[in-house]
Backbone bond lengths (Angstrom), bond angles and torsions (degrees), N, CA, C in turn:
res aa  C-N    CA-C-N  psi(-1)  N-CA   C-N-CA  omega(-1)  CA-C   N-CA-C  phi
1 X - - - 1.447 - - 1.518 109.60 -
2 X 1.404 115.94 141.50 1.131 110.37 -170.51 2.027 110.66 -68.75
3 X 1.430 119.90 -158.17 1.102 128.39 172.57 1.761 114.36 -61.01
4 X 1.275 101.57 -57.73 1.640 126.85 -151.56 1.395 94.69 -82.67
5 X 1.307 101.13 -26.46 1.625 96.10 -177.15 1.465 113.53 -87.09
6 X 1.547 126.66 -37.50 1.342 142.18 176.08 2.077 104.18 -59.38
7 X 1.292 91.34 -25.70 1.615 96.25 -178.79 1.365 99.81 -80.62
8 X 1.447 127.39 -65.66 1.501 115.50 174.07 1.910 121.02 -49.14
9 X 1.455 105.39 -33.91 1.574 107.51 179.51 1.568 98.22 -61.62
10 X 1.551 137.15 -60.15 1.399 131.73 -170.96 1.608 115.47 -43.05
11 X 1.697 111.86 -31.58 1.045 105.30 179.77 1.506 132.27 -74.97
12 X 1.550 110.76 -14.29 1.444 133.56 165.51 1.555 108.61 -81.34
13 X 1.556 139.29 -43.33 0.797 108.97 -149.34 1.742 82.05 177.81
14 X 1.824 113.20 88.81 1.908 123.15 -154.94 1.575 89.18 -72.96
15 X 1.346 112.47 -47.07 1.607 120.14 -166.68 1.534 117.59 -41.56
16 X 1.602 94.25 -54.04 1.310 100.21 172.99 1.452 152.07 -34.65
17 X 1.890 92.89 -53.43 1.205 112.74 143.08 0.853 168.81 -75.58
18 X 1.146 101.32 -18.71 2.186 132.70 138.14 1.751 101.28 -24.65
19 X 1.342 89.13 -74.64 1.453 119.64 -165.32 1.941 99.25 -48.57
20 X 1.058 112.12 -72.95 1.535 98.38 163.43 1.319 128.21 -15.60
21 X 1.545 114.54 -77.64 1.471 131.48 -179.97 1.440 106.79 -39.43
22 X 1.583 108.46 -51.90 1.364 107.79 -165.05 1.894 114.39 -66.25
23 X 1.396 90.25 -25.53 1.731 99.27 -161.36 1.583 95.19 -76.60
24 X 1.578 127.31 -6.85 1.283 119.22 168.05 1.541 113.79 -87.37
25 X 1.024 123.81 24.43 1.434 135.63 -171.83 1.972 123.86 47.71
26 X 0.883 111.23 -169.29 1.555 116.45 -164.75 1.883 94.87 -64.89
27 X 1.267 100.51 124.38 1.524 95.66 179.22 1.957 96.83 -148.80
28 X 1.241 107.35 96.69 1.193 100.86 177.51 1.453 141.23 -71.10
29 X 1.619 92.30 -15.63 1.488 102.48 163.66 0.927 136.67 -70.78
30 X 1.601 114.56 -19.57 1.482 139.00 166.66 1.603 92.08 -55.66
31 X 1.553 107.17 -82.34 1.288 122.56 -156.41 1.446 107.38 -37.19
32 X 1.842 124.78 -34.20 1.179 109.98 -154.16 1.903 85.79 -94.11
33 X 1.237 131.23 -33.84 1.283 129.89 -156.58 1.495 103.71 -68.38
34 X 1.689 114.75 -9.89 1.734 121.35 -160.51 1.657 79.80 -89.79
35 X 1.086 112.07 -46.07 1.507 112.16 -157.04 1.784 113.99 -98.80
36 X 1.224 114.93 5.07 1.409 133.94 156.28 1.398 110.49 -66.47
37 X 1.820 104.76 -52.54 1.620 114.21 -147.28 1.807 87.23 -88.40
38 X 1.631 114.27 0.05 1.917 102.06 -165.91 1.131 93.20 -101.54
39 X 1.697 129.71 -30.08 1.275 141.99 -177.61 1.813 93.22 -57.36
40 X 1.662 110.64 -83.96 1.524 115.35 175.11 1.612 112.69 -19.53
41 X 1.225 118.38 -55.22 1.749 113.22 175.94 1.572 123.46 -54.87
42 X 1.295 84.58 -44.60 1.879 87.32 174.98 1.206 101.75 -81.85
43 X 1.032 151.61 4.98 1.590 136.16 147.58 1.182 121.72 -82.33
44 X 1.278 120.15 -21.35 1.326 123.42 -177.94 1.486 89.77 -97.48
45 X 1.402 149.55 11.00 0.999 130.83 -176.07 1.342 112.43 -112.64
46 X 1.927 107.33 -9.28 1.428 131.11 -171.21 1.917 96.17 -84.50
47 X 1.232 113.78 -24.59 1.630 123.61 -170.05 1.919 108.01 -44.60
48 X 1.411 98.45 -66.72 1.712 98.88 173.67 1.860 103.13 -40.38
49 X 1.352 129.56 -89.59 0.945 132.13 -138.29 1.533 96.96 -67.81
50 X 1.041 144.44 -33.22 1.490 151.33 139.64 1.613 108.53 -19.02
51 X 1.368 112.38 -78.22 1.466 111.23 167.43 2.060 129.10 -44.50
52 X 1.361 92.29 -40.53 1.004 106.34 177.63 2.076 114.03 -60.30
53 X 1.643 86.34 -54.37 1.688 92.15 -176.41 1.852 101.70 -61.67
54 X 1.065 133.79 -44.90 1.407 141.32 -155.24 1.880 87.52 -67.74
55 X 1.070 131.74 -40.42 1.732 148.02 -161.98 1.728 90.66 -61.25
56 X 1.164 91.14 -70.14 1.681 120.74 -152.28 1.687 117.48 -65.95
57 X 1.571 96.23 -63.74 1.392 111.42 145.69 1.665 156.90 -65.73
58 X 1.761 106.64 -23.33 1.343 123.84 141.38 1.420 92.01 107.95
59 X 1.091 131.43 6.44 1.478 140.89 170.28 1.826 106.47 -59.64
60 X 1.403 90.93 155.10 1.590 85.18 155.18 1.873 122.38 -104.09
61 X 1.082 84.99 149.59 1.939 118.41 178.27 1.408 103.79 -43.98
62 X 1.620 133.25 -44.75 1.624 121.78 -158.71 1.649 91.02 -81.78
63 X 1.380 115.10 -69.11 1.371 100.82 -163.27 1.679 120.06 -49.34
64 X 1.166 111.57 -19.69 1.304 94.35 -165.83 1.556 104.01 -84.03
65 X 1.473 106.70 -45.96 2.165 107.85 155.62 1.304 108.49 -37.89
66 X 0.993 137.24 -50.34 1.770 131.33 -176.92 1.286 110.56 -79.08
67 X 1.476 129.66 -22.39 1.701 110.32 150.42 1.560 104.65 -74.90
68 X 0.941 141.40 -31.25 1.542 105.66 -166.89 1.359 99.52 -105.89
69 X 1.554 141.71 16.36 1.215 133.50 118.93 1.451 120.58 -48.34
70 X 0.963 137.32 -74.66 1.696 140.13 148.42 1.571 108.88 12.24
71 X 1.390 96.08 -57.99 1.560 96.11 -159.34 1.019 90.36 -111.90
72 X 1.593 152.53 -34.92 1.363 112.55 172.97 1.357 134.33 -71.55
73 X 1.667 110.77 -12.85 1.418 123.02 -157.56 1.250 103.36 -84.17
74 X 1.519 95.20 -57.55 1.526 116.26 -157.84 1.801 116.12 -84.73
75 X 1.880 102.53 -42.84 1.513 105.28 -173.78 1.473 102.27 -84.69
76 X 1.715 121.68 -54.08 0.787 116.74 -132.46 1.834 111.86 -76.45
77 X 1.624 125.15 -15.69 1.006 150.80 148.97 1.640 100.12 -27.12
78 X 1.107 106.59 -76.26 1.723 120.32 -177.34 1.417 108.70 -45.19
79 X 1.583 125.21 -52.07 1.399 125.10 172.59 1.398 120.29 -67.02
80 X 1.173 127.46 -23.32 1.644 147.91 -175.68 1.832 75.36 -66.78
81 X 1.394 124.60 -106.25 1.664 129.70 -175.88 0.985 104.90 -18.93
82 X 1.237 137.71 -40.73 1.693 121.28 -153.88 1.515 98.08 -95.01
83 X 1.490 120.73 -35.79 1.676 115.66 167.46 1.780 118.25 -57.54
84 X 1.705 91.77 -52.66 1.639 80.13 169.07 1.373 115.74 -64.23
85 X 1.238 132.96 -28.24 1.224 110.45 168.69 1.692 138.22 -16.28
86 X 2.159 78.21 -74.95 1.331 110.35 -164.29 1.549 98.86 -76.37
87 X 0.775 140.95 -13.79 1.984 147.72 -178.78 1.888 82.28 -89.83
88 X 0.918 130.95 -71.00 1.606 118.47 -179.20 1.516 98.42 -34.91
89 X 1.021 146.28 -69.41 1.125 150.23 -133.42 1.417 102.26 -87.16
90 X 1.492 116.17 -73.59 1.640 120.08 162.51 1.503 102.67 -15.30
91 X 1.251 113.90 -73.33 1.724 120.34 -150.95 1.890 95.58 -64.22
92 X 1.127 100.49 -49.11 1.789 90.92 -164.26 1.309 106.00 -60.37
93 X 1.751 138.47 -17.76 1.120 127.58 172.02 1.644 113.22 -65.35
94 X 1.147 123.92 -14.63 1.273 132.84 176.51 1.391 116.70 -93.21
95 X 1.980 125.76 -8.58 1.043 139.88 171.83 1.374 112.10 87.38
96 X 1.555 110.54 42.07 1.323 122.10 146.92 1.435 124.13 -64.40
97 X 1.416 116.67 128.62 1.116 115.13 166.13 1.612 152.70 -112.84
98 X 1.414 97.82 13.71 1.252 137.97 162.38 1.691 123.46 -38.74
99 X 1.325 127.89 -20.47 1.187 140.69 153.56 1.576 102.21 68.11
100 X 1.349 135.57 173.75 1.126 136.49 -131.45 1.850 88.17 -106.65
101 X 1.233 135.60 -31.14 1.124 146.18 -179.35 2.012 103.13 -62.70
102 X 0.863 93.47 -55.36 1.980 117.79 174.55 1.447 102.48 -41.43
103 X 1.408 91.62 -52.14 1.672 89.14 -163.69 1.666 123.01 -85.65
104 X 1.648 89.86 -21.13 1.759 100.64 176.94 2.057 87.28 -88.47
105 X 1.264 158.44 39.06 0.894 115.29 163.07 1.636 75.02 -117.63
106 X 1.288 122.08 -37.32 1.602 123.01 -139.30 2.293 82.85 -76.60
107 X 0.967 98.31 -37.70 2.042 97.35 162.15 1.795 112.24 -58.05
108 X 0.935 109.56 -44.57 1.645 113.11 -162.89 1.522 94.71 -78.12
109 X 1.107 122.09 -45.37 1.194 121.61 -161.73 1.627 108.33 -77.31
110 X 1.164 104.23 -40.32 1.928 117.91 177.11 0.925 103.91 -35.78
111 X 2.096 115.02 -54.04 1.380 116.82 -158.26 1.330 111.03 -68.59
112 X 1.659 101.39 -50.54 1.677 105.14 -176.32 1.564 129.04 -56.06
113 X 1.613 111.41 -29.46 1.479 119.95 -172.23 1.852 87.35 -79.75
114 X 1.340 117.29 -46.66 1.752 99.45 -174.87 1.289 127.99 -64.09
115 X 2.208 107.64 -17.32 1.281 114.64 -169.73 2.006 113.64 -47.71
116 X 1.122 120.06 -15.23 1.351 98.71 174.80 1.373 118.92 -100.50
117 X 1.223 132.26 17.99 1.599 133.26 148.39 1.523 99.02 -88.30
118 X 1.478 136.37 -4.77 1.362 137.25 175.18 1.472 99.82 -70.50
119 X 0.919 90.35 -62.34 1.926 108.33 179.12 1.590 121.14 -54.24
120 X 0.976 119.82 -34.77 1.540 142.28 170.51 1.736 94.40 -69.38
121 X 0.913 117.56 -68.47 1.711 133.30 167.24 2.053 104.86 -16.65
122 X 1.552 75.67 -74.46 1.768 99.14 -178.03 1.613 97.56 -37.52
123 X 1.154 111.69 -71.93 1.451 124.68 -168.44 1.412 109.73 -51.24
124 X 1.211 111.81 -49.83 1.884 113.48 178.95 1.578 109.22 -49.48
125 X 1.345 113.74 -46.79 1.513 120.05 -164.64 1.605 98.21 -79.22
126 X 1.241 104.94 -42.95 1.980 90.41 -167.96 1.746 96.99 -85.65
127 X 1.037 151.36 -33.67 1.318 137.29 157.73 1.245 127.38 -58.29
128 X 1.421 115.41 -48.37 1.616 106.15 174.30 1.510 118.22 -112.86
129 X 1.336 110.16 -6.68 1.293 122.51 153.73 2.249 92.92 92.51
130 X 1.516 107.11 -173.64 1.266 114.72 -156.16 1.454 92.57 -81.20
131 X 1.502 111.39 148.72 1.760 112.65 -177.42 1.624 95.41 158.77
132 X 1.459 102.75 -156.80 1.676 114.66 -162.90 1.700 97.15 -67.30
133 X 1.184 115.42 -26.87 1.640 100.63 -144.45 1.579 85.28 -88.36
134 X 1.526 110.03 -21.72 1.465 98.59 -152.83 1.823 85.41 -84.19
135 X 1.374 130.35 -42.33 1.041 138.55 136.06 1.520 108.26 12.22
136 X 1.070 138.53 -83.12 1.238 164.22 -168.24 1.227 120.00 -59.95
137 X 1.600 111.40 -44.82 1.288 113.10 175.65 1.390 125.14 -74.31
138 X 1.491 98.94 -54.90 1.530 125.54 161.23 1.667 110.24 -32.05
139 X 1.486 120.94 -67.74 1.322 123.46 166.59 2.033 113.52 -51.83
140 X 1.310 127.82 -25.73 1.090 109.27 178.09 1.562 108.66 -99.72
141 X 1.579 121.09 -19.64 2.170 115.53 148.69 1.043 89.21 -38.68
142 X 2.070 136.48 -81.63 1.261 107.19 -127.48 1.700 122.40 -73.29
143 X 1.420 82.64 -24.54 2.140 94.97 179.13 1.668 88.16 -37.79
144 X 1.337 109.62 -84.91 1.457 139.21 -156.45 1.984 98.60 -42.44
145 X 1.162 121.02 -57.13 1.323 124.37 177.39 1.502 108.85 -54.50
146 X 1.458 112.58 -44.13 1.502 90.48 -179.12 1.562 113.32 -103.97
147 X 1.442 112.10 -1.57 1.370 93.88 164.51 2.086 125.37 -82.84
148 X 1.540 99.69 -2.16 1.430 125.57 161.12 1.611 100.31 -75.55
149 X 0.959 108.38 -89.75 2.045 113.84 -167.94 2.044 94.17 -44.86
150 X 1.227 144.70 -23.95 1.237 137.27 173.72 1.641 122.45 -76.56
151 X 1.387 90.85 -42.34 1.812 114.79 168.00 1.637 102.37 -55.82
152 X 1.288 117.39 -53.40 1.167 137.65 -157.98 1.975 90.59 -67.51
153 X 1.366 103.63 -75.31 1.367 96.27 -158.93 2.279 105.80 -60.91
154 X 0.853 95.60 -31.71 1.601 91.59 178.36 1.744 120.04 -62.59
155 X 1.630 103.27 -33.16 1.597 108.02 161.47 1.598 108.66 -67.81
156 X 1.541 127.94 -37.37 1.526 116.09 173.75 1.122 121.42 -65.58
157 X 1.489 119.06 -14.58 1.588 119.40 -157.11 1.759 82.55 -107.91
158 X 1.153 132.02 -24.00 1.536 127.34 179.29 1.864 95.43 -85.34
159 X 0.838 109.06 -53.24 1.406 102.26 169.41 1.909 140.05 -27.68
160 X 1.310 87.85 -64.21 1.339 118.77 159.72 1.542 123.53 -63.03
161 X 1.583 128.04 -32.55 1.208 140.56 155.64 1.402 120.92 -62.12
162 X 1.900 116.42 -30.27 1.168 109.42 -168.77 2.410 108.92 -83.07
């Protein structure tokens, strides 16, 4: 299934698509290219409120795009692994069995299938700027992100059991 389509399938039914990924076995290039392309969205989703602050405040536009290139490109990739890590680790003391591969896809994948309420996000803040609505959105990514990354890790840990 293509990308766009696996993003609309997570929203019917996250397990499912976990479950796909996983049934193609350990593929790290997958794993890192899912979580490259979720990183890339949230940077492009940082652009409005970036534009917006540079307007308002009188700053210029590049540096502030080249910090949150910085940090989405470069750091935030690195912190994505090191959480799945530590969530691999947390969970297996409780007798998860989802294994360290499980847990970086059912994370990578959360981010990428939610990245377009990220984007919706982006847009709320640099058009109408920070307040209820942006409030709102932000609170309905995180439902959706972690009820994706939760879907996600319970299909790896059934996975891994079967």
């Amino acid at each position: 299934m293509s990308v766009i389509r696996d993003i609309g399938a997570t929203y019917a039914g996250p397990h499912k698509v976990v479950a796909r990924h996983l049934a193609v076995g350990p593929r790290e290039d997958r794993a890192l290219v899912i979580l490259i392309a979720a990183c890339a969205l949230f940077f492009v989703s940082s652009w409005p409120i970036n534009a917006r602050i540079a307007h308002l405040e009188g700053k210029e536009l590049n540096p502030l795009l080249g910090g949150s290139l910085m940090a989405w490109i470069f750091m935030a990739p690195l912190a994505f692994y090191v959480l799945s890590f530590v969530v691999k680790i947390v969970l297996s003391l409780f007798g998860w069995k989802g294994g360290a591969y499980g847990s970086r896809i059912a994370l990578f994948w959360a981010l990428l299938a939610a990245s377009p309420v990220v984007l919706l996000n982006g847009l709320v803040l640099g058009f109408i700027g920070p307040g209820i609505q942006a409030q709102i959105v932000g609170l309905i990514w995180f439902v959706l992100f972690m009820w994706f990354w939760i879907s996600g890790l319970f299909q790896a840990n059934r996975s891994a059991a079967a």
